[in-house]
N, C-alpha and C positions, 0 to 999 in steps of 0.2 A: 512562646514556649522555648525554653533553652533547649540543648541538647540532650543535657543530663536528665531530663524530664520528658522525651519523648519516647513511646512506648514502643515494643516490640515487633515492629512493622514487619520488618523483616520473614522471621520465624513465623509469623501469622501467612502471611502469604504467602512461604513455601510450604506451609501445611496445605491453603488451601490447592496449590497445584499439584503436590503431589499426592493428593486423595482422591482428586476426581477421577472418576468413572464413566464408562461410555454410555450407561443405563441411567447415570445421572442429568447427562444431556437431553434437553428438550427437542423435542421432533423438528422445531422450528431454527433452535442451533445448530442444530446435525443438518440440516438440508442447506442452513446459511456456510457450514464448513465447506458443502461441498463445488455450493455455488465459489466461496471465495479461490479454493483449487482451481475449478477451473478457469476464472477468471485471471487468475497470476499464469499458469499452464499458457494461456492463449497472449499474456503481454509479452511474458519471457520468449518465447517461442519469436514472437515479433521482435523485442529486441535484441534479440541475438547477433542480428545482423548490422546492427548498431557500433562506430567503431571503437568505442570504450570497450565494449563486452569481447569485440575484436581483439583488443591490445592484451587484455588479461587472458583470453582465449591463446595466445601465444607464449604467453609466458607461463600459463598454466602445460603447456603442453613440454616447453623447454624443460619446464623443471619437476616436470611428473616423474615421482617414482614409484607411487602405488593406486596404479588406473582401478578403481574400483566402482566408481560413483558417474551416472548420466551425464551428461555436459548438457543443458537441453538445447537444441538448435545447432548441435554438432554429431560428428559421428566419432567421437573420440569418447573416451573416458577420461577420469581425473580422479586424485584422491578424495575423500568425505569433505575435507576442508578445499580442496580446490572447488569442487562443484560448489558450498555453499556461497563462496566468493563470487566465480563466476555466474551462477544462476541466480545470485540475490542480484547482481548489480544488472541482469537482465530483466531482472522484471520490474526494475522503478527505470530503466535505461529510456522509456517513453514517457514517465509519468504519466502513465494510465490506470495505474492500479488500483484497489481499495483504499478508504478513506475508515478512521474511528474518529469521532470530534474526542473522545476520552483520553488516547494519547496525544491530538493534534497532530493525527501523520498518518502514515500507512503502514498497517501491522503485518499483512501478508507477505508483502515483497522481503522482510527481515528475517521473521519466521519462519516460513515453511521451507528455504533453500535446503538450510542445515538438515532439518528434522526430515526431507525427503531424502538425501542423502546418506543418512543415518538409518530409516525405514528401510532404503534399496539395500544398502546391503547386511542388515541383517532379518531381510525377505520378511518385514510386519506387512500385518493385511488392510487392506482402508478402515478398517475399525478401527484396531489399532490408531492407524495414522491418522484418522479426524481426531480420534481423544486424546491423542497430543500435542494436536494442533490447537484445540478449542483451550487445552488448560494453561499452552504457551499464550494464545490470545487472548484469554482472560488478563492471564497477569502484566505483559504487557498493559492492557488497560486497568488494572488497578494503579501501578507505576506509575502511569501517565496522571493518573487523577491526584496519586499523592503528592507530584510536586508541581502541577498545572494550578494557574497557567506562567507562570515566573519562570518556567524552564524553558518553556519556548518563547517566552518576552527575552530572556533574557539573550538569548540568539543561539540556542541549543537547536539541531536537527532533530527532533522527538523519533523520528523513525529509526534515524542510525542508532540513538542512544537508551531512549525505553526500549525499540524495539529486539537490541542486545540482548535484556534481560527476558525477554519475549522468548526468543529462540533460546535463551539458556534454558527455561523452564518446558519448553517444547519436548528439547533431546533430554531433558531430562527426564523426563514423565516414559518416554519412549525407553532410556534405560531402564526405569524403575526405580529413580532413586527416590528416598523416603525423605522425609522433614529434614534432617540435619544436612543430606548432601545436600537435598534440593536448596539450601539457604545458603551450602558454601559454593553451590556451581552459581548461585544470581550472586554472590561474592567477587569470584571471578571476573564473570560479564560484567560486575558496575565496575571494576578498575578498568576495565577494557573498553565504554563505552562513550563515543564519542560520534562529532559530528556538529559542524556547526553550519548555520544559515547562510551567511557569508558568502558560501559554494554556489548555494544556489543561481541555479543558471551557467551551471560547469560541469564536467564531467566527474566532481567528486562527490555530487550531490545523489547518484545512483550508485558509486561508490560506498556512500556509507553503508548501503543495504547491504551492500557484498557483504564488508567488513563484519558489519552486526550480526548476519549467519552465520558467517565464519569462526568469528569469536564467540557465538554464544553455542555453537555446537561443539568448541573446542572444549567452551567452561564447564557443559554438562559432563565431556569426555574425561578430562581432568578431574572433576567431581569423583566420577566414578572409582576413578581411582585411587582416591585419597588423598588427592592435593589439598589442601585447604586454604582459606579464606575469614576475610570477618562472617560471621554469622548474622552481623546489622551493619549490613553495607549502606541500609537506606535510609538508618537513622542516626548510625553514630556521627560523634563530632568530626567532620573532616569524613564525610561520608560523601553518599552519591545527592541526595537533597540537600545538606549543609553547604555541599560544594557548589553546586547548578542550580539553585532555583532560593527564591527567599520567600516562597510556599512552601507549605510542608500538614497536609491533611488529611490524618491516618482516616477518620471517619469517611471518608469519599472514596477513599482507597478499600476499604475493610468490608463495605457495607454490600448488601445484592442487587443491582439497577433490577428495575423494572422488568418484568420479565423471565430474571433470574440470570441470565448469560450477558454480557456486552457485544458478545459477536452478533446478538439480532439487533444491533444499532449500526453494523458495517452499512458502509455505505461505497457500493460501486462509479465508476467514472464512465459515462458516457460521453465523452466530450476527453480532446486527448492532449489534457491543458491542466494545467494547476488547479485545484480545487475550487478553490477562493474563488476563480473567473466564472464556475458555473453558473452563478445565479444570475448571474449579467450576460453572462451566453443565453441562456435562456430567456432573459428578460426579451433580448434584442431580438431572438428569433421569434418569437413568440408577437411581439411589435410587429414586425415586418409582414408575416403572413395572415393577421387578424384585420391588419388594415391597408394593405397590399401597399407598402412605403418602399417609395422610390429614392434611392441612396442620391441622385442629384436632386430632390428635394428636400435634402434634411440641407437645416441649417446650423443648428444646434443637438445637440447629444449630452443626458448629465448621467453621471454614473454614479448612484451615494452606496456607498460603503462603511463598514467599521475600521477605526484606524488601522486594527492592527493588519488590514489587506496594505498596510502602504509599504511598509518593509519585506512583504514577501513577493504578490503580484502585483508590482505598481510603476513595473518598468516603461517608462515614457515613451522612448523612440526605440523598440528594438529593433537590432540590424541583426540575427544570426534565428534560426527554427528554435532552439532552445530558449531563448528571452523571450521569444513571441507566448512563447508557453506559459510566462509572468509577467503578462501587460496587460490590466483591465482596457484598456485603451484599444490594444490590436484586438482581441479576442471578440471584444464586444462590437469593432469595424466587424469583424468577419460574421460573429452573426445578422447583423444588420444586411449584408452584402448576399447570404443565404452561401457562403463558406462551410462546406463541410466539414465542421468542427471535430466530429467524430472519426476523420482519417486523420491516419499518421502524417501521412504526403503534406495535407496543408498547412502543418509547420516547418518553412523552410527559409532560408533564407533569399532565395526569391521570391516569395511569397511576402516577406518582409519588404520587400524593395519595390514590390507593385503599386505602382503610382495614385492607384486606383482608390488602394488598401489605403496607403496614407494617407490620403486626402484624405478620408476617412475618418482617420485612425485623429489625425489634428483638429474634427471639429466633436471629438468626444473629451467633456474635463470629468475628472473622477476628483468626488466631494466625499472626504474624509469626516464620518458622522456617529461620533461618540454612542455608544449604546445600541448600536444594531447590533446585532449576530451577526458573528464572521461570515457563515453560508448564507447572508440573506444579503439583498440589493436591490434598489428601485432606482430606476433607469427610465427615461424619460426624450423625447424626440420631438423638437418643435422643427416644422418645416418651413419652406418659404414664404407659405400664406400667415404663417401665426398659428398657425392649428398645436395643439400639444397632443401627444399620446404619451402614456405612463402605464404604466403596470413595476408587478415586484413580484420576487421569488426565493424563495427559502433552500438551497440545496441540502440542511441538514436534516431534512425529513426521512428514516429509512422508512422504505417500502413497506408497505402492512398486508400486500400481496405474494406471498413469497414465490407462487408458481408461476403467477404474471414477472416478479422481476428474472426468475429462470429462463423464463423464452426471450425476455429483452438479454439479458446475457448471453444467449447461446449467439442470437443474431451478431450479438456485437464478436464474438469468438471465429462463427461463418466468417466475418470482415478478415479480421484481422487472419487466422489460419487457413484460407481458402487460396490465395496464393505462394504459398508457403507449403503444404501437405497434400492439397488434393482433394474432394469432394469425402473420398472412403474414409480415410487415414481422420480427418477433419471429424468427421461423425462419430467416428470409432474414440478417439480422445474424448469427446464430448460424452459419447456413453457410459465412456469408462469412470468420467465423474459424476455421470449423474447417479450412477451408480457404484459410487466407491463404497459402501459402509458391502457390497456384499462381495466384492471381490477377495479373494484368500494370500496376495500376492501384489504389495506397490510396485512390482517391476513389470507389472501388464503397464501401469502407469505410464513408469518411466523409459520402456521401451516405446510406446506409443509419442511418447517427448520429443524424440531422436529426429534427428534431419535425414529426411527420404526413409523413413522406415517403410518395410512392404507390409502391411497388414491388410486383413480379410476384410472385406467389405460386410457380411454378414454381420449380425449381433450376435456376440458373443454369449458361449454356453448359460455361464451362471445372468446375463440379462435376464429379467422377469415379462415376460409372454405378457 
């Protein structure tokens, strides 16, 4: 299909963001909005103290001139664009965030910075601010589908660069902008959308999330105002698909998944490591305590994969916490070893360097195996006698439990903000999501965000008894 011949992707798409409605969301997406809240709420919060989010935490402060917007995990403010900078690049700063297979990335860490910062100060209520969360997260996942998967072959960050046009369509919804702006602010975001793979395993790589919030809350804000843009950013010639991807599939993009919404395909990170290594995390733990495997009697370790885990997590020898995060190799040492995958702590670079780990880590080979699913992996452990154990697992499966994966979420929240807030404070954030569609006010939210805030340990008025 030429260019000249490809159809009006664009305007389609900001009709459908900026039409939807909070009564048009299903019970199931609304409860998945608010699981993903607070699931970014409890990374960001963790990585705040992280030194990336540091370095921009200082220069945000040096060069603030209108504190207006939460910083979360400080007790400063920043402006709309500084928060969405600073608190996008905290919340991928651990790679523990959500996952959508539709964009091949993570849609909340880009999206929600901007649009909470945007929500804070002009005081929207969680109703508000899921319904333009969910219609930034839709199109986000439409984008991804229309030019997947050639955009992320081709070494694009899907996160930083769909995810742009994500947050653009978020703060836009939350201004209200109708069809026309809504196609000049994802105009905007696509010139401004970037991020490449390369990064990965640096500190530009949680970077790009800053940026994408940042730029795509600027795009909506500019929209608003009447700056303008192409109106087919996504399908003209020299456009955002002509330019990054040699896919281009308005039907994938246009059509309604299963369900109705793509947010009920999110998919949360238990395991505090690159996507890709889950299934092999879980293969290995899963190995070890079915059949009580003794790490000095393995002999052999295979690890099968789809190719395309070789260019993202398929780092051989890492030496630093960050590369261990993209090493089918160490990851699936660590489950084997019964390595609590699930803390931050055990990607370190001592942890990298433990002798124990390596040994380990050297008798696992990872077999690159055309036609699997990226989220799937079988994994295999012959010991010293000859014996083989196998099993395999699929991480792209989302939960079909939604109030069972709620309690697995909060626990994993407990983890991560219990030493950080406090038992009260810790509870009280958590209520405040599980209950956001009824609070009147995202600055309960985003005061609850704050480092050291003093709040009541009781449940709050509007809680439902």
């Amino acid at each position: 299909m030429t260019n000249l011949q490809r159809p009006e992707v664009t305007l389609a798409i900001a009709e459908k963001a900026a039409s939807l409605r909070y009564d048009d969301i299903t019970s199931d997406a609304r409860a998945m909005a608010r699981q993903c809240v607070l699931d970014w709420l409890a990374v960001a919060r963790a990585g705040s103290s992280e030194p990336v989010v540091q370095m921009l935490f200082d220069e945000t402060i040096e060069q603030a001139s209108h504190p207006c917007a939460t910083l979360v995990g400080f007790l400063h403010s920043g402006s709309m664009q500084d928060a969405a900078l600073v608190n996008g690049t905290a919340g991928h700063a651990l790679d523990y965030d959500d996952v959508n297979l539709a964009i091949e990335g993570h849609p909340t860490a880009p999206i929600l910075p901007g649009l909470l910062a945007l929500a804070e100060v002009r005081n929207a209520s969680g109703r508000e601010l899921i319904e333009a969360f969910v219609s930034g997260y839709e199109t986000a996942c439409r984008i991804g589908l229309l030019v997947g998967p050639g955009h992320y072959l081709r070494g694009f960050h899907a996160t930083g660069t769909v995810g742009c046009f994500g947050a653009a369509a978020a703060c836009g919804r939350l201004l209200g902008l109708d069809r026309d702006k809504m196609a000049m602010a994802l105009g905007i975001a696509g010139t401004q959308a970037a991020g490449l793979k390369s990064m990965f395993g640096t500190m530009c790589k949680p970077l790009h999330c800053g940026t994408a919030a940042r730029n795509g809350l600027w795009a909506a804000n500019l929209a608003a105002r009447g700056f303008d843009s192409r109106p087919d950013v996504l399908e003209c010639e020299q456009g955002f698909a002509a330019t990054q991807s040699a896919d281009f599939n308005p039907q994938a993009a246009l059509e309604d998944p299963q369900g109705g919404f793509h947010i009920r395909n999110n998919l949360f990170k238990f395991h505090a490591a690159c996507y890709l290594t889950h299934a092999a995390i879980e293969c290995a733990a899963r190995l070890r305590t079915e059949h009580q495997l003794d790490v000095d009697d393995m002999r052999e370790i295979r690890v099968r994969v789809d190719p395309a885990c070789d260019g993202v997590c398929n780092i051989p020898e890492p030496s630093t916490g960050l590369e261990a995060k993209f090493s089918l190799r160490f990851t699936t040492a660590m489950g084997l070893s019964g390595v609590d995958t699930s803390a931050v702590g055990s990607y370190s670079d001592a942890d990298c360097a433990d002798q124990a780990l390596v040994r380990l880590r050297d008798k696992v080979a990872v077999e690159l195996v055309p036609g699997l699913a990226r989220t799937y992996s079988d994994v295999s452990v012959v010991d010293t006698a000859g014996n083989v154990y196998e099993t395999t697992h699929d991480a792209g499966v989302p939960a079909e439990d939604i109030d069972w994966q709620r309690r697995k979420l909060e626990r994993k929240c407990h983890s991560l903000l219990l030493p950080l807030m406090g038992a009260d404070d810790c509870e009280h954030l958590i209520e405040l999501c599980r209950y956001l569609h009824e609070i009147d006010s995202v600055r309960l939210l985003t005061t609850a965000a704050r480092s050291g805030s003093k709040l009541v340990a009781k449940a709050p008025s509007w809680v439902s008894q």
